[in-house]
PASERO-382062 format. One line per field, with one value per residue: residue in one letter; chain; x, y, z of N, C-alpha, C in turn; residue number from 1. Coordinates in Angstrom, 3 decimals. Layout:
PASERO-382062
rest <- A:...
kette <- A:...
n.x <- X:...
n.y <- Y:...
n.z <- Z:...
ca.x <- X:...
ca.y <- Y:...
ca.z <- Z:...
c.x <- X:...
c.y <- Y:...
c.z <- Z:...
nr <- NUM:...
This chain:
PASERO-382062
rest <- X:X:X:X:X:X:X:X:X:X:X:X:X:X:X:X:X:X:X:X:X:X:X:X:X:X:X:X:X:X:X:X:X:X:X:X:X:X:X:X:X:X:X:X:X:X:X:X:X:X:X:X:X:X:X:X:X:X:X:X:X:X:X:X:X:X:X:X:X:X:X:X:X:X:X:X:X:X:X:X:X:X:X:X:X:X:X:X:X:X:X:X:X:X:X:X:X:X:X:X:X:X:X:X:X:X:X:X:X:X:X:X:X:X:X:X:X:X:X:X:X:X:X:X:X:X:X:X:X:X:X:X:X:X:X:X:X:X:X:X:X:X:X:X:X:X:X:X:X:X:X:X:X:X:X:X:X:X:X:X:X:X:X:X:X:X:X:X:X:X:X:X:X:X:X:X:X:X:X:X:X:X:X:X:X:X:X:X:X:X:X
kette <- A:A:A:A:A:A:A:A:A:A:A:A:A:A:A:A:A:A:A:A:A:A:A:A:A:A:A:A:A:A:A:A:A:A:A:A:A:A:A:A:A:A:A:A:A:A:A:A:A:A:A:A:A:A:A:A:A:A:A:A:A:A:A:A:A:A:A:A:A:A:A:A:A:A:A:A:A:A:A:A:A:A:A:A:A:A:A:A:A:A:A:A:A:A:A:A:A:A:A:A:A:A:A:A:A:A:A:A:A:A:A:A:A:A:A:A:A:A:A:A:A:A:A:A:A:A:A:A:A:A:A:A:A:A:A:A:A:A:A:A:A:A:A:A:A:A:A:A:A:A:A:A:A:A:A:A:A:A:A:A:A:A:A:A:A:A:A:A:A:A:A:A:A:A:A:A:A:A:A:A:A:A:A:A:A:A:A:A:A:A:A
n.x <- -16.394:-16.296:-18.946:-20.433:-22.057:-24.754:-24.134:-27.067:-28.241:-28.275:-29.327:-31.937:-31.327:-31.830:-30.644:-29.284:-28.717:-26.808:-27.500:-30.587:-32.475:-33.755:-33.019:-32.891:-32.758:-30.360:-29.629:-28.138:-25.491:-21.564:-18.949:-15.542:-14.176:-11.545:-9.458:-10.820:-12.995:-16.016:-16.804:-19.015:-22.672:-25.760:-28.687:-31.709:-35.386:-37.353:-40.036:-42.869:-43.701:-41.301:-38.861:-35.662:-33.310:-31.228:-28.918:-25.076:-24.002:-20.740:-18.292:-16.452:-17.495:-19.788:-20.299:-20.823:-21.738:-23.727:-25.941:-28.512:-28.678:-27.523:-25.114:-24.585:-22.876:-24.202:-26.551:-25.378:-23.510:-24.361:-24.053:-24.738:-25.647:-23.504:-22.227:-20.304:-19.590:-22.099:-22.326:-19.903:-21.500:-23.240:-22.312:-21.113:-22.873:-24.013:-22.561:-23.484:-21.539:-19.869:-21.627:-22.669:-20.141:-17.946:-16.114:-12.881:-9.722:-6.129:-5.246:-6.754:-9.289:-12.271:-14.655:-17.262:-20.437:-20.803:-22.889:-23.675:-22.015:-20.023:-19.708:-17.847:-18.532:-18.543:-16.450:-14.522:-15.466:-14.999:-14.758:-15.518:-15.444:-17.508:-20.895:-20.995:-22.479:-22.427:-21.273:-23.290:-25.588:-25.587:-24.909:-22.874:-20.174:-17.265:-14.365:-12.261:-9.120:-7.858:-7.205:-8.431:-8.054:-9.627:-11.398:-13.308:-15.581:-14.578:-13.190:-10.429:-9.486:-6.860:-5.776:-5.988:-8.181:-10.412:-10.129:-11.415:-14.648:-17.588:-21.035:-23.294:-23.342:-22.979:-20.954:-19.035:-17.227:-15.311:-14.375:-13.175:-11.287:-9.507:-8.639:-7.038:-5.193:-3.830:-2.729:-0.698:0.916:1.618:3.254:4.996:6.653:7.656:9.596
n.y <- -24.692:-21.967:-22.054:-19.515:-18.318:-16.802:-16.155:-15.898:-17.426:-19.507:-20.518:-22.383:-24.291:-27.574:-30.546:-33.464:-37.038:-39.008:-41.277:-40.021:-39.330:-37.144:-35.098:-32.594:-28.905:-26.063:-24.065:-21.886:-20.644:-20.853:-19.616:-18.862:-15.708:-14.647:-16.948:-17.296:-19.407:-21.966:-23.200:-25.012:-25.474:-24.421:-26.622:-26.987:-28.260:-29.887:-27.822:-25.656:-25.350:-26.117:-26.200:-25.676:-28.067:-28.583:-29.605:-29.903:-29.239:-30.345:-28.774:-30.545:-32.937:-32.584:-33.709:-32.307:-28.967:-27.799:-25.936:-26.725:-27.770:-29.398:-31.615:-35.008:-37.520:-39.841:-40.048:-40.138:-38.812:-35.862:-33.819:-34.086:-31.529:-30.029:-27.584:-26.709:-25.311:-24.847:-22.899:-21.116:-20.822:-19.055:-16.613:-16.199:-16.866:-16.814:-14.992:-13.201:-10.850:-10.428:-9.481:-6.210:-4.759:-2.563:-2.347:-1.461:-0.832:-1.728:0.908:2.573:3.076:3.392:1.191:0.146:-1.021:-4.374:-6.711:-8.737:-12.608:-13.479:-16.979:-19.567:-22.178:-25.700:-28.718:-28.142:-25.130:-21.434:-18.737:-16.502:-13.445:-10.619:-9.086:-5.476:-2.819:0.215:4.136:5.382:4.163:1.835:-1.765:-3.812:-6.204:-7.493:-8.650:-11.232:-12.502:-14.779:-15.189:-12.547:-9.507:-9.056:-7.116:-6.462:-4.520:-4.395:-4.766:-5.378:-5.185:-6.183:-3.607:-4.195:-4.756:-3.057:-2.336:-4.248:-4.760:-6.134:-5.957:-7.816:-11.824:-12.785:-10.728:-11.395:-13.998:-13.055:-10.378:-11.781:-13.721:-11.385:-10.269:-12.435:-12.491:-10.100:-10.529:-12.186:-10.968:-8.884:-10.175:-11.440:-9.387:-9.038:-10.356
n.z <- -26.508:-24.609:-21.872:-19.441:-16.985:-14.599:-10.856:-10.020:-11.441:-11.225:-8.755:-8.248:-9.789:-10.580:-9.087:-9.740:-9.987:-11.433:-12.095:-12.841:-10.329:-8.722:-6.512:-4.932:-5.445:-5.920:-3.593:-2.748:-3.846:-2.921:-2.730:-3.105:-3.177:-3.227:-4.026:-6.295:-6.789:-6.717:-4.370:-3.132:-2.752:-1.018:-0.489:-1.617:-1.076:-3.951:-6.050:-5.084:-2.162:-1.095:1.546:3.029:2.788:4.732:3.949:2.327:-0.335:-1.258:-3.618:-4.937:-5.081:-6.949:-10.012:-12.514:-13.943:-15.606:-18.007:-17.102:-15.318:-12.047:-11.608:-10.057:-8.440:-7.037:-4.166:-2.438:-1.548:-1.157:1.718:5.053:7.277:7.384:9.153:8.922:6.309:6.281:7.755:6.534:4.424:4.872:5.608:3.078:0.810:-2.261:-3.165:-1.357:0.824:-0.882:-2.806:-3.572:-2.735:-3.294:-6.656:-7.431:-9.219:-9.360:-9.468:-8.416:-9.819:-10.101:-10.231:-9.774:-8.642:-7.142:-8.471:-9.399:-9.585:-11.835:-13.211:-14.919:-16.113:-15.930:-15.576:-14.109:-12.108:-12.461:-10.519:-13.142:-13.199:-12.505:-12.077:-12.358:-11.618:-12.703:-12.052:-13.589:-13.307:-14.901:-15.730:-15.939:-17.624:-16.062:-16.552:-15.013:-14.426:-12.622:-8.949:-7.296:-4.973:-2.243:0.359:3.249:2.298:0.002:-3.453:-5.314:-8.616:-11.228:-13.567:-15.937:-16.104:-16.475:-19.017:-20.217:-20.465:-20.737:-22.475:-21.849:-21.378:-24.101:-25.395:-22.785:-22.948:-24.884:-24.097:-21.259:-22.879:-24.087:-22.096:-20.660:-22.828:-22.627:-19.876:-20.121:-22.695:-20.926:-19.142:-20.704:-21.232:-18.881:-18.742
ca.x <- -16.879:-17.172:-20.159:-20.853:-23.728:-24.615:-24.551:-27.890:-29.092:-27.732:-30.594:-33.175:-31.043:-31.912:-29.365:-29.894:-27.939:-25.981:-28.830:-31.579:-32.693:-34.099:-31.959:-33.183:-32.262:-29.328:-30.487:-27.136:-23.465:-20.690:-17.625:-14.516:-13.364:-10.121:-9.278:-11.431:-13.344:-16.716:-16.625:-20.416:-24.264:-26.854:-29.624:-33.686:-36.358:-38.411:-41.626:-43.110:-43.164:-40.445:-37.735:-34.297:-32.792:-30.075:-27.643:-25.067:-22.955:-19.314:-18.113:-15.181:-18.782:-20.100:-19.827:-20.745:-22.393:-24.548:-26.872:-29.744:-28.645:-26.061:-24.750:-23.729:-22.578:-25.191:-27.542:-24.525:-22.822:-24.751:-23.790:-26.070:-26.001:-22.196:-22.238:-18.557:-20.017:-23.862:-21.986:-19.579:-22.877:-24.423:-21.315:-20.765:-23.757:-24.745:-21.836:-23.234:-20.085:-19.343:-22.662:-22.456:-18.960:-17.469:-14.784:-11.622:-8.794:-5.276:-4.358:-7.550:-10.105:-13.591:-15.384:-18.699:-20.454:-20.936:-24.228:-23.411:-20.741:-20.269:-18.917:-17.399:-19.519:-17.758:-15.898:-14.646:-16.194:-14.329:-15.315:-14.840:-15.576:-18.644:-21.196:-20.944:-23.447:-21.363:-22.125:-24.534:-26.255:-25.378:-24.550:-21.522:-19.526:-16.053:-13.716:-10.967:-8.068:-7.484:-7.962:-8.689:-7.755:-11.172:-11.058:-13.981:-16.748:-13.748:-12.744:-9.394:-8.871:-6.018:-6.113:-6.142:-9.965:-11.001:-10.339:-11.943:-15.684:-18.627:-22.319:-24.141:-22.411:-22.447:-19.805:-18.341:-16.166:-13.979:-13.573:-12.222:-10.154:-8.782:-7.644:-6.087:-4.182:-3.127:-1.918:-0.100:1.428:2.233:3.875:6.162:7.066:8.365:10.660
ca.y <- -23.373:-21.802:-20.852:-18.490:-18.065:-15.758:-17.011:-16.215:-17.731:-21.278:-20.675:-22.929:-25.145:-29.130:-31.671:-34.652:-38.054:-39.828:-42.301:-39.817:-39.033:-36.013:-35.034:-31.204:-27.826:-25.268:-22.816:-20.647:-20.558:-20.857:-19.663:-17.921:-14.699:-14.796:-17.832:-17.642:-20.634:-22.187:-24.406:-25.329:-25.304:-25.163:-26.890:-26.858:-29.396:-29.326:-27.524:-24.452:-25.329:-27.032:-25.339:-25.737:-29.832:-28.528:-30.059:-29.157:-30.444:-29.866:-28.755:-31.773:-33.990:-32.360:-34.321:-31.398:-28.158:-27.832:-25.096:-27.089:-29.131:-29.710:-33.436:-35.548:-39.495:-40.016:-38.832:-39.913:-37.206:-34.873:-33.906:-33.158:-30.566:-29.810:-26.377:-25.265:-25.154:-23.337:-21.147:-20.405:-20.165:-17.578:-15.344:-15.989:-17.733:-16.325:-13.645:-11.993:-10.322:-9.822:-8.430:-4.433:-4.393:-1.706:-2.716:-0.458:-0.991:-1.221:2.058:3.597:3.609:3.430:0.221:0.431:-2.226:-5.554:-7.097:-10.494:-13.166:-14.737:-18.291:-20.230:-23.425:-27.181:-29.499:-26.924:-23.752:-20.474:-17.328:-15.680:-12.123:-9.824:-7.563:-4.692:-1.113:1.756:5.373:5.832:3.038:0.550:-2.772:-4.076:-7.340:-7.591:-10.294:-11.469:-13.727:-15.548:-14.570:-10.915:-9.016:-9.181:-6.621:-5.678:-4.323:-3.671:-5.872:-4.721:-6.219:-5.236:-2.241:-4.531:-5.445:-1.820:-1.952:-5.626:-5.357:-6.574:-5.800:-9.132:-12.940:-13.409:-10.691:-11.653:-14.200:-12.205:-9.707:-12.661:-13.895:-10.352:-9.498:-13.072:-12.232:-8.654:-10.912:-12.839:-9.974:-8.382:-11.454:-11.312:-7.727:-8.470:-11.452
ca.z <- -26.175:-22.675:-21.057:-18.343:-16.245:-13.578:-9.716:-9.281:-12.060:-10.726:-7.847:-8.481:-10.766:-10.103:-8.566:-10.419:-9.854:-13.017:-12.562:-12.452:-9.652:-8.432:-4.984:-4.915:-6.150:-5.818:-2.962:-2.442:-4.319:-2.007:-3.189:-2.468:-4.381:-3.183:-4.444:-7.936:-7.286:-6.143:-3.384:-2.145:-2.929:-0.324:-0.662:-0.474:-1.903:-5.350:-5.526:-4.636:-0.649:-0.554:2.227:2.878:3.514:5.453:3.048:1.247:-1.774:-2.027:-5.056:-4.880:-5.182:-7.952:-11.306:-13.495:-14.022:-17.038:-18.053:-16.832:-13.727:-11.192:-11.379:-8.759:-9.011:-6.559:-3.052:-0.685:-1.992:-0.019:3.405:6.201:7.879:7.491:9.585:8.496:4.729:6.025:8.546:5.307:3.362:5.446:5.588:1.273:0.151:-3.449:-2.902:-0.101:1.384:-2.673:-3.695:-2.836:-2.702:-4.725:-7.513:-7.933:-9.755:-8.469:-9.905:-7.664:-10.895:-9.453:-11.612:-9.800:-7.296:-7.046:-8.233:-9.095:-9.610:-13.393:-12.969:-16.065:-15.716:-16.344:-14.420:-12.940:-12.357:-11.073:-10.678:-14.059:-13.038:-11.641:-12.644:-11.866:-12.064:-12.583:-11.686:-14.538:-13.525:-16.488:-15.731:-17.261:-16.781:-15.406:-16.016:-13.694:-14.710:-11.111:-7.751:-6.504:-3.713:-1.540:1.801:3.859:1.168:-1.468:-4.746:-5.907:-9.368:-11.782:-13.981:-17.186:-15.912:-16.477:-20.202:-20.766:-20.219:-21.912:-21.787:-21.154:-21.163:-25.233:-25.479:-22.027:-23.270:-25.952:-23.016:-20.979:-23.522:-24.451:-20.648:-20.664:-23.537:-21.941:-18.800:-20.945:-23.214:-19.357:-18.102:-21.481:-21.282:-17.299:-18.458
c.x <- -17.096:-18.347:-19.923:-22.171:-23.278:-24.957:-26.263:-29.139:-28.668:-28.918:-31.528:-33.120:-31.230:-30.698:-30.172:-28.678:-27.674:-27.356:-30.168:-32.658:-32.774:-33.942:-32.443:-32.781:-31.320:-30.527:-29.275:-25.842:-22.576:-19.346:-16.561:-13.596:-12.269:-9.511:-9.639:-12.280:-14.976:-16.807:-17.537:-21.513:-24.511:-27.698:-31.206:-34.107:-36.642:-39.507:-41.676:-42.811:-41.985:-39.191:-36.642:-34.419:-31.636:-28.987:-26.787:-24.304:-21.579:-19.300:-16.869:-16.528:-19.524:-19.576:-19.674:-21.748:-23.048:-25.261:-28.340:-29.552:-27.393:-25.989:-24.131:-23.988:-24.329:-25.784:-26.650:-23.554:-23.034:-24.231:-24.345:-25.550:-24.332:-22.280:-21.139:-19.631:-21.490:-22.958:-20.867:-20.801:-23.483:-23.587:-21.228:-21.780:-24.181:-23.768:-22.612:-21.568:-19.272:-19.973:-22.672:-21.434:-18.684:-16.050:-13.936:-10.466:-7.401:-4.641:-5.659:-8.580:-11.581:-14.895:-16.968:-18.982:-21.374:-22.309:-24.438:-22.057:-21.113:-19.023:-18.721:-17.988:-18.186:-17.368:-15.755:-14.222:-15.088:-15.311:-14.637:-14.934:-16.990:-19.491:-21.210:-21.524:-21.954:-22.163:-23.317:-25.595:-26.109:-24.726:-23.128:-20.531:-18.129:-15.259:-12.587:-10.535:-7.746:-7.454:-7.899:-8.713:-9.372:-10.825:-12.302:-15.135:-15.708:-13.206:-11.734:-8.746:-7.773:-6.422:-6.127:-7.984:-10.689:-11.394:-11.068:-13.356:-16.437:-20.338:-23.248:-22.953:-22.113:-21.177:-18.624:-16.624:-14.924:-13.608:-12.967:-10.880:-8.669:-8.091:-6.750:-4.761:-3.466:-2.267:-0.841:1.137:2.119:3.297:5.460:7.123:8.115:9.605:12.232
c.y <- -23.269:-21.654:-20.528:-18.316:-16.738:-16.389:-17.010:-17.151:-19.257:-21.392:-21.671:-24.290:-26.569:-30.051:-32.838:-35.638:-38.732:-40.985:-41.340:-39.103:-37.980:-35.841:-33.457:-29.979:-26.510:-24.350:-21.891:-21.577:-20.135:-20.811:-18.445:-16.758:-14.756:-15.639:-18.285:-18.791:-21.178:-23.219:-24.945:-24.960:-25.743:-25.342:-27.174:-27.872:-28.700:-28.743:-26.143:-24.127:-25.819:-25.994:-26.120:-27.266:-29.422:-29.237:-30.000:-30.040:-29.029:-30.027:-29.960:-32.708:-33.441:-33.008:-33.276:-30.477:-27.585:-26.295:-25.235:-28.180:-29.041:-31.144:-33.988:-36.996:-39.884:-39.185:-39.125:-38.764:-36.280:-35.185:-33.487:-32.578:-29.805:-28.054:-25.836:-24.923:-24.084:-22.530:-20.482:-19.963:-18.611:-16.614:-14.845:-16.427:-16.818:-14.959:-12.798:-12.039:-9.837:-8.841:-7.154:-4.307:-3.883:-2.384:-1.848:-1.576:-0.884:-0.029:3.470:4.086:3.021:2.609:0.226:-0.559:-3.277:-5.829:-8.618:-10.809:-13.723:-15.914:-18.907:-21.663:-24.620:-27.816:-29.229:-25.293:-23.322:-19.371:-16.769:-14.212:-11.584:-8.636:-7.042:-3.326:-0.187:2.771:5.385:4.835:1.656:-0.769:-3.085:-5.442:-7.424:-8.817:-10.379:-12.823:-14.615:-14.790:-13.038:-10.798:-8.510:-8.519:-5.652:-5.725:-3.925:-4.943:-5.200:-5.445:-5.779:-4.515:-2.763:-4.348:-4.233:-1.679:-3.538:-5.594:-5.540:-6.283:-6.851:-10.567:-13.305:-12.560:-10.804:-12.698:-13.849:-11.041:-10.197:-13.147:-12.669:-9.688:-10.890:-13.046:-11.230:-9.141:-11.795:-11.967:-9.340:-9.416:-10.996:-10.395:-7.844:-9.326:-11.032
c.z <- -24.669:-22.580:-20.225:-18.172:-14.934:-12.061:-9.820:-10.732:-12.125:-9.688:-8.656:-9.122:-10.066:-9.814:-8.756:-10.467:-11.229:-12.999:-12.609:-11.965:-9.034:-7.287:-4.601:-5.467:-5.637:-4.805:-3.134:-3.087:-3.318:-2.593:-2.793:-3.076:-3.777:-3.827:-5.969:-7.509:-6.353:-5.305:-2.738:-3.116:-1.796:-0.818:-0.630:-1.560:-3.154:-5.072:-4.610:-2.988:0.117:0.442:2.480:3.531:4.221:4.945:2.263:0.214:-1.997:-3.501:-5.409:-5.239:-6.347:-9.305:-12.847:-13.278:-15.648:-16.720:-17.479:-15.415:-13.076:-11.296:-11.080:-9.203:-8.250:-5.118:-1.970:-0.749:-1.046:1.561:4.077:7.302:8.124:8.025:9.436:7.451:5.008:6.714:7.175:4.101:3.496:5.298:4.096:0.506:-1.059:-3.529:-2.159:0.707:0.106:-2.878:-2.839:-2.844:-3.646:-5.113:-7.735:-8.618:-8.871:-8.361:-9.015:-8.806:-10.443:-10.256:-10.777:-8.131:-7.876:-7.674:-8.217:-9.533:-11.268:-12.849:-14.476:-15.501:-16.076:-15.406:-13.398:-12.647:-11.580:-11.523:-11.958:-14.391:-12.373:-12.632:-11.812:-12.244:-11.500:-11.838:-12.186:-15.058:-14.567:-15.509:-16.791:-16.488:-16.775:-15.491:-15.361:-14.700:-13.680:-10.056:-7.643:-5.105:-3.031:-0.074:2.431:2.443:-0.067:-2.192:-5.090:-7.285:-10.289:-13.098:-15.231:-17.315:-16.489:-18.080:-21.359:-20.289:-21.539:-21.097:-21.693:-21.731:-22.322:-25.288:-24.289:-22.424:-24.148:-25.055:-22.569:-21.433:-23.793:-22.920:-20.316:-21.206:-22.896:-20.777:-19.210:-21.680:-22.063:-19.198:-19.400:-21.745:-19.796:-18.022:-19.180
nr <- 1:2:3:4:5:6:7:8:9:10:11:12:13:14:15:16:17:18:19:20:21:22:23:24:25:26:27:28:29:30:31:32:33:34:35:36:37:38:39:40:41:42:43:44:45:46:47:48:49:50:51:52:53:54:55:56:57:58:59:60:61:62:63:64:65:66:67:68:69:70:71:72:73:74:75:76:77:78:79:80:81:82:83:84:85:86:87:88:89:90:91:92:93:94:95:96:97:98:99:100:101:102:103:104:105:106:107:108:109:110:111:112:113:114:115:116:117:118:119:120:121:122:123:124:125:126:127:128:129:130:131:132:133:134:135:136:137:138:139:140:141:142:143:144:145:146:147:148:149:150:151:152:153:154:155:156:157:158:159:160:161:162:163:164:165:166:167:168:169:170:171:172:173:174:175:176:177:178:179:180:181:182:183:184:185:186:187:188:189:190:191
């Protein structure tokens, strides 16, 4: 079975070593909608005061993503202070540069804006679509088959996406599945 989560509900999540060890907790998701895929966590301590370690963890160093932890082989894993990865943090960290961005279609159909990212959790995670508030306020989740066209504050995904949503992450995946199939069914129709 898949799961899906929501970026921001990876915030807070614990980085815990195959032996253990309590290394700190997810501050910001670093990933790249163009591409589909998550590529970073920054990181801050445990505990109420705890503030940022300036460290982050590639997602190539990540062992797994659970519902309850991030897990890494071990604490050399981490990298300090890797400033490509925070200065990419600060620009994408948690989908800022995503979140607010309005979603259209390629056919010019007006899906709403940005609020968060849904990621397909496991080995390895991609981006498996966005929520997104419509006009009439509603929330509603969006799935994407592989990368999207990302420009400025605009998401351009294709015009299957429009007729595949779901209203929270249990029926997310049979939306998923059902716009895979449609890209699939597409693909067979061109050949």
């Amino acid at each position: 079975m898949t799961t899906y989560t929501r970026a921001r509900d990876i915030s807070g999540t614990p980085v815990v070593t195959l032996h253990g060890e309590d290394v700190g907790q997810v501050k910001d998701v670093v990933f790249d909608p163009a591409r589909g895929s998550v590529s970073a966590f920054t990181l801050s301590g445990r505990g109420l005061l705890a503030g940022p370690l300036h460290r982050t963890l590639s997602w190539a160093d990540v062992h797994g993503l659970g519902p309850d932890a991030v897990m890494v082989r071990d604490e050399d894993t981490l990298e300090e202070d890797n400033r490509k990865t925070r200065k990419k943090a600060s620009r994408s960290g948690s989908g800022v540069g995503v979140l607010g961005a309005t979603m259209i279609t390629r056919d010019g159909t007006l899906m709403g804006t940005v609020t968060d990212v849904i990621i397909e959790t496991g080995r390895d995670p991609v981006v498996a679509g966005y929520e997104v508030e419509t006009r009439e306020r509603r929330r509603v989740l969006v799935p994407v088959a592989g990368p999207v066209a990302v420009s400025g504050d605009r998401i351009v995904v294709p015009d299957a996406a429009a007729r595949h949503r779901a209203g929270d992450l249990d029926g997310f995946e049979s939306a998923a599945e059902a716009l895979r199939r449609t890209g699939a069914d597409d693909a067979g129709q061109e050949g």
